[in-house]
Structures are given as C-alpha cells and as structure tokens.
FIMIMI-934455 format. One record per residue (C-alpha): x, y, z; residue in three letters. Coordinates in steps of 0.001 Angstrom, whole numbers, plus 524288, in hexadecimal, padded with zeros to 5 digits. Example, Ala and Ser with C-alpha at 12.3 -4.5 7.8 and 13.67 -1.06 7.14 Angstrom:
% FIMIMI-934455
      X      Y      Z  res
  8300C  7EE6C  81E78  Ala
  83566  7FBDC  81BE4  Ser
***
This chain:
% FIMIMI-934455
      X      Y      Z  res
  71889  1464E  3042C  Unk
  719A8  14F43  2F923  Unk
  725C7  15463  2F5C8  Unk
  72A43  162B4  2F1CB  Unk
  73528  16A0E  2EE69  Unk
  73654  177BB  2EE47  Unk
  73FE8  18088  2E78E  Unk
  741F0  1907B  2EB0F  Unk
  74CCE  19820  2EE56  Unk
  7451C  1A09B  2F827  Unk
  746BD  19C62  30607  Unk
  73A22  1A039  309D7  Unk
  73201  19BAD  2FDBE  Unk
  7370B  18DBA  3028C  Unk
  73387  18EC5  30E9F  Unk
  7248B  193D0  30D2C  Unk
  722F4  18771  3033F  Unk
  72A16  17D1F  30CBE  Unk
  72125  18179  31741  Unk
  71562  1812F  30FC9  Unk
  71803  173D6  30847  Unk
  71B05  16D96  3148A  Unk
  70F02  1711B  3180C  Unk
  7083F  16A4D  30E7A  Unk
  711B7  15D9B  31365  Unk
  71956  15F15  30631  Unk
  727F8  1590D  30750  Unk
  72FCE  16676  303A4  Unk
  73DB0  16A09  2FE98  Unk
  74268  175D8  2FD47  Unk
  74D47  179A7  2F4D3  Unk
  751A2  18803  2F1A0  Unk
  75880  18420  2E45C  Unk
  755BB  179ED  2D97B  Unk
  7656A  1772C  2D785  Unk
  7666B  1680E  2DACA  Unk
  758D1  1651A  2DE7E  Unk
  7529D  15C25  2D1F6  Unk
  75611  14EA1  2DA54  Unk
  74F88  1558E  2E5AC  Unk
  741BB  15571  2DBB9  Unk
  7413F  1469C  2DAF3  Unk
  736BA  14190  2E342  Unk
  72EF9  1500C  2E4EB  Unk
  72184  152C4  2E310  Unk
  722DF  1608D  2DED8  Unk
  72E38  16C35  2DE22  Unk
  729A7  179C3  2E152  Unk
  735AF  180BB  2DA43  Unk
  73712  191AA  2D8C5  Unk
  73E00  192ED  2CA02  Unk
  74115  19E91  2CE1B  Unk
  74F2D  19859  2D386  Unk
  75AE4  1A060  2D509  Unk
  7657D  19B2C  2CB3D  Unk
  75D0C  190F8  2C818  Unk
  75368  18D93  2BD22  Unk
  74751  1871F  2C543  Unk
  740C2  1854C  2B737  Unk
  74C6C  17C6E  2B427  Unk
  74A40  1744F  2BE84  Unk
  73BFB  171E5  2BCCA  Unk
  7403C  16E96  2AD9F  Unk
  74B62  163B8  2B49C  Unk
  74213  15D4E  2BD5B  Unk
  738CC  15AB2  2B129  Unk
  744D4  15655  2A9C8  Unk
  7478E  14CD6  2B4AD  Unk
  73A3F  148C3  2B50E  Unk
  737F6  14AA0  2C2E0  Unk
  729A3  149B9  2C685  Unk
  727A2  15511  2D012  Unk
  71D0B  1616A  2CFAA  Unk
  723D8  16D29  2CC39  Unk
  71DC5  17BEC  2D18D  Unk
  7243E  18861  2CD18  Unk
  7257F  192EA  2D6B4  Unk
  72B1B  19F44  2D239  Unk
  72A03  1AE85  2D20E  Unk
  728FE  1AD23  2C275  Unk
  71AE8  1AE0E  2C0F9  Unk
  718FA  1B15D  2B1D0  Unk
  712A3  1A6F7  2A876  Unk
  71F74  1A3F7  2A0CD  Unk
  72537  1A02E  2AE2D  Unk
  71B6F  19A09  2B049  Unk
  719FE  1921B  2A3CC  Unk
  72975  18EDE  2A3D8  Unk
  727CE  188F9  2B096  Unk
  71D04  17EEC  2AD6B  Unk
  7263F  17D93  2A003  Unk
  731D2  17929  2A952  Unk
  728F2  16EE9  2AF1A  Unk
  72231  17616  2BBD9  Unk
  7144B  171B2  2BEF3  Unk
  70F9C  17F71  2C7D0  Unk
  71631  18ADE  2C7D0  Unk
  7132D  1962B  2D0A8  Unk
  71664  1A330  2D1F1  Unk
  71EAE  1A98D  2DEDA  Unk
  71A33  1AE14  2E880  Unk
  70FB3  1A2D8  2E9AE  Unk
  70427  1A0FA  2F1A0  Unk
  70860  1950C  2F9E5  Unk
  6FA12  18EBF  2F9C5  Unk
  6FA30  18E9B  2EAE1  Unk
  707C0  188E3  2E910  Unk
  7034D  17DA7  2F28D  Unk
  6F6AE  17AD0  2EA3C  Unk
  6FE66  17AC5  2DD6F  Unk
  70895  17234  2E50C  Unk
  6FC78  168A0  2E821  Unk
  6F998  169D3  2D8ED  Unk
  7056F  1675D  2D2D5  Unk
  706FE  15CDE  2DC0A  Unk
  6FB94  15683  2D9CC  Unk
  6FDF6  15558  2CBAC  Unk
  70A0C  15108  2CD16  Unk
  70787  145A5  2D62F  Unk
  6FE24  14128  2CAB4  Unk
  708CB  14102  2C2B0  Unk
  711A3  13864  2CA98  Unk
  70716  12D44  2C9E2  Unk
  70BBF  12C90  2BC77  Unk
  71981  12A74  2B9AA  Unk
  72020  1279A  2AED3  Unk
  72D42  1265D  2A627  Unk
  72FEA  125FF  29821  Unk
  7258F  119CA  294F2  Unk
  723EF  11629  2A1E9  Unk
  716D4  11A7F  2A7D6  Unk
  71183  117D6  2B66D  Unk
  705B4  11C20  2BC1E  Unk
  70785  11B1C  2CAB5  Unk
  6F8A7  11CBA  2CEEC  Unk
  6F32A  11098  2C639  Unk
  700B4  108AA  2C85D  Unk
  7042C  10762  2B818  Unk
  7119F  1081C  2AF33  Unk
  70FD9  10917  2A2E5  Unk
  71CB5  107E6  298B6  Unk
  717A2  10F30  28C55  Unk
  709D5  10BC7  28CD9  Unk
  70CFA  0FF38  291B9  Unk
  70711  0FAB6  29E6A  Unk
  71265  0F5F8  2A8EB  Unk
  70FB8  0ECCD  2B2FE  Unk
  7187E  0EE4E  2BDF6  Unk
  71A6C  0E920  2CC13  Unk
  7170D  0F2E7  2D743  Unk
  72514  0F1FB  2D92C  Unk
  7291D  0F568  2CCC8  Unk
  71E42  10126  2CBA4  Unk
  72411  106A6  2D9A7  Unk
  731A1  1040A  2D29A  Unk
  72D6B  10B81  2C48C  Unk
  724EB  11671  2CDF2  Unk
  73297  11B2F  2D44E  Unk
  73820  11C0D  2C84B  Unk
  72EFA  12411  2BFF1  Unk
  72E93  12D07  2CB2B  Unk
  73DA0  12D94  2CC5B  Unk
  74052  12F4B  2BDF0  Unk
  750FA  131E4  2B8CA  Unk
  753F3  130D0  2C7D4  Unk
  75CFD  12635  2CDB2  Unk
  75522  11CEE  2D668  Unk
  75E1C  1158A  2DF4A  Unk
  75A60  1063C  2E455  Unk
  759F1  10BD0  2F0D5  Unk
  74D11  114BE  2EC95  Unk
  745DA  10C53  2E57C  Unk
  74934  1016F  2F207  Unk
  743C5  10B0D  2FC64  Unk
  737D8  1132A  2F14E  Unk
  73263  1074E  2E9EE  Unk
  73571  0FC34  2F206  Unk
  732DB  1012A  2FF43  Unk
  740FA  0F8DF  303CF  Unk
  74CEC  0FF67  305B1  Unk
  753F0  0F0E0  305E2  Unk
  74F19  0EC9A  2F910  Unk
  75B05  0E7A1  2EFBC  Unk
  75F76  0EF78  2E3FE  Unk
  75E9E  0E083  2DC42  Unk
  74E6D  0E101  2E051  Unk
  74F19  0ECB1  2D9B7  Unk
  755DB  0EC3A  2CE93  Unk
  74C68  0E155  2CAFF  Unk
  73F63  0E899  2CCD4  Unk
  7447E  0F484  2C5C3  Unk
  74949  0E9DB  2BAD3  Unk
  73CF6  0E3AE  2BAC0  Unk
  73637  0F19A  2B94E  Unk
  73D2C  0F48E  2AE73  Unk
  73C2F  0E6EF  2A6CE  Unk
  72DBD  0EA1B  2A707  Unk
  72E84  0F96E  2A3E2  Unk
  73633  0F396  296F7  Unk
  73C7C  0FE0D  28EF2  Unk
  738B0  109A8  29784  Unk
  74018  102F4  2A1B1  Unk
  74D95  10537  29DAD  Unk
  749A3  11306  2A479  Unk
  74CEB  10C9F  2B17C  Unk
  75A7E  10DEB  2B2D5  Unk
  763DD  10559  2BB60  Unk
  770EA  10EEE  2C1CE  Unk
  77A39  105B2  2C5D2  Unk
  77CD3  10506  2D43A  Unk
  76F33  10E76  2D641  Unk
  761F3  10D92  2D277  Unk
  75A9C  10FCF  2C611  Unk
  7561B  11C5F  2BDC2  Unk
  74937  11D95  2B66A  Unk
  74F8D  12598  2AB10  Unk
***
C-alpha cells in the first residue's frame, strides 16, 4: 500500500486530504507540525507538506530529508503562489508544488505523477560506487559487474533503501529473511560475505556493537 504523510497546521485542510487519500486506499499520516517527524519519513512513498508552517521553516525540512538521503516524493502545498516561491521550493528539493486553495482532483493526478516517477526511481538504488538495479537483478561496484546470492541482493536491497539509518538483526531477520528466529551469527556471516565481495565500497556497511549495521 502506498504510503503518505501529510503536513498542515489547519485542522480542516487535514481532514479533506485524509478523507480523500483514503479513498484512493493510500496509507495516510497526518501531522500538524514538522518538529520531530524526519524518522517518521523512512519507509514513505511521498510527503504532502504546507511550507507555510507556523514557527517553522517547511523549506528546511525538504532541504534535511535530501541531506539524509531519504527517497520519498516531495509536493509543496502553500498559499505562496509567485514563481520565486515557486522556484526556491523545487531548489530545496520538492518534486510538485501547488498553490492553496487547490482543486482536490488535480493534486491527486500530480500525486499519481510524482509517484509514478518516483517508484521508477526506487528500481535503481544506489550508494557511493555501489549501483543496483532492482528490475534486471544487477550490482555493479564502479563499473564493475557484482555477482551476488539472492540472499545477499535481498540483504544489499534493504540497505540501499535504508541508507545512514540503524538496521537492527531483528529487521533484517523478519524483512530479508522472512524468519524472525534466525541467529545474529547466520547473519553476521551473510552480511560479511556481502561485503568481502562489494570490496572497498564495503567498508560502508557498518557493524554497531550489540545492534545491527549502518550503510553510511
């Protein structure tokens, strides 16, 4: 199911879009405030966010999720309908941006646009030198062609799509193996394995003691 989050501080602005997304059998969250929330845009197929925040720069935010390089559509919604706003919010990293008040039908159809190019994207991931194209099952290193495992794509899949964030044993146990009981030993060998053949771009993959591992 496709997942969306949707930032306003109007009450009612919230509650048109939840009802209307719903609709459309989108997964939606609805926050009034970006304070707190960047965690919460892990794992989301596409923020609907008003810049025009209260105490809050909603620009900023757009330009931290890029910095973070989380993979997630970005639409602008806002009363600021000039070209310079405009133009500053596609600079801060926003795919759409739309001006308030909106016709609902439109926003959906550039929702199913952005969308669409995004989920394009995600069949191609990729990391410093590491490249993976999900749709023809490839890694390259460089321009070097990596053969992997299935295992070890699923393994190298999670983390290009979880990049700088903390992936416990526990998640990649229950995501990429399907087995909540598998041991942590079974999988600190396949990740070791994974990065043996990844060679020098592999020192990306990060052990934390007591944890998981970090693609960083």
């Amino acid at each position: 199911m496709t997942k969306i989050i949707i930032i306003d501080n109007e009450k009612d602005v919230l509650k048109l879009l939840k009802h209307h997304f719903k609709a459309e059998d989108y997964e939606v969250t609805c926050f009034k405030s970006c304070t707190g929330i960047l965690k919460e845009c892990q794992n989301v197929d596409l923020l609907l966010i008003d810049i025009d925040l209260i105490a809050e720069n909603g620009l900023d935010f757009i330009k931290n999720i890029r910095e973070e390089g989380i993979e997630i559509g970005i639409i602008v919604i806002s009363a600021k309908c000039e070209q310079s706003d405009k133009i500053n919010g596609f600079l801060s990293g926003a795919d759409d941006y739309i001006a308030k008040p909106f016709d609902i039908i439109e926003l959906k159809a550039r929702i199913k646009a952005v969308l669409r190019r995004i989920q394009g994207i995600k069949n191609e991931l990729n990391f410093k030198n590491i490249y993976m194209d999900l749709s023809q099952n490839k890694v390259r290193v460089k321009k070097k062609n990596i053969k992997l495992s299935a295992l070890e794509f699923r393994i190298l899949a999670h983390f290009l799509s979880n990049k700088k964030r903390l992936i416990e044993r526990y998640e990649l146990a229950s995501e990429v193996w399907g087995d909540d009981s598998v041991k942590d030993k079974a999988i600190n060998i396949a990740i070791s394995r994974l990065k043996r053949k990844l060679g020098k771009s592999g020192k990306a993959l990060d052990a934390v003691r007591g944890q998981g591992y970090i693609l960083c």
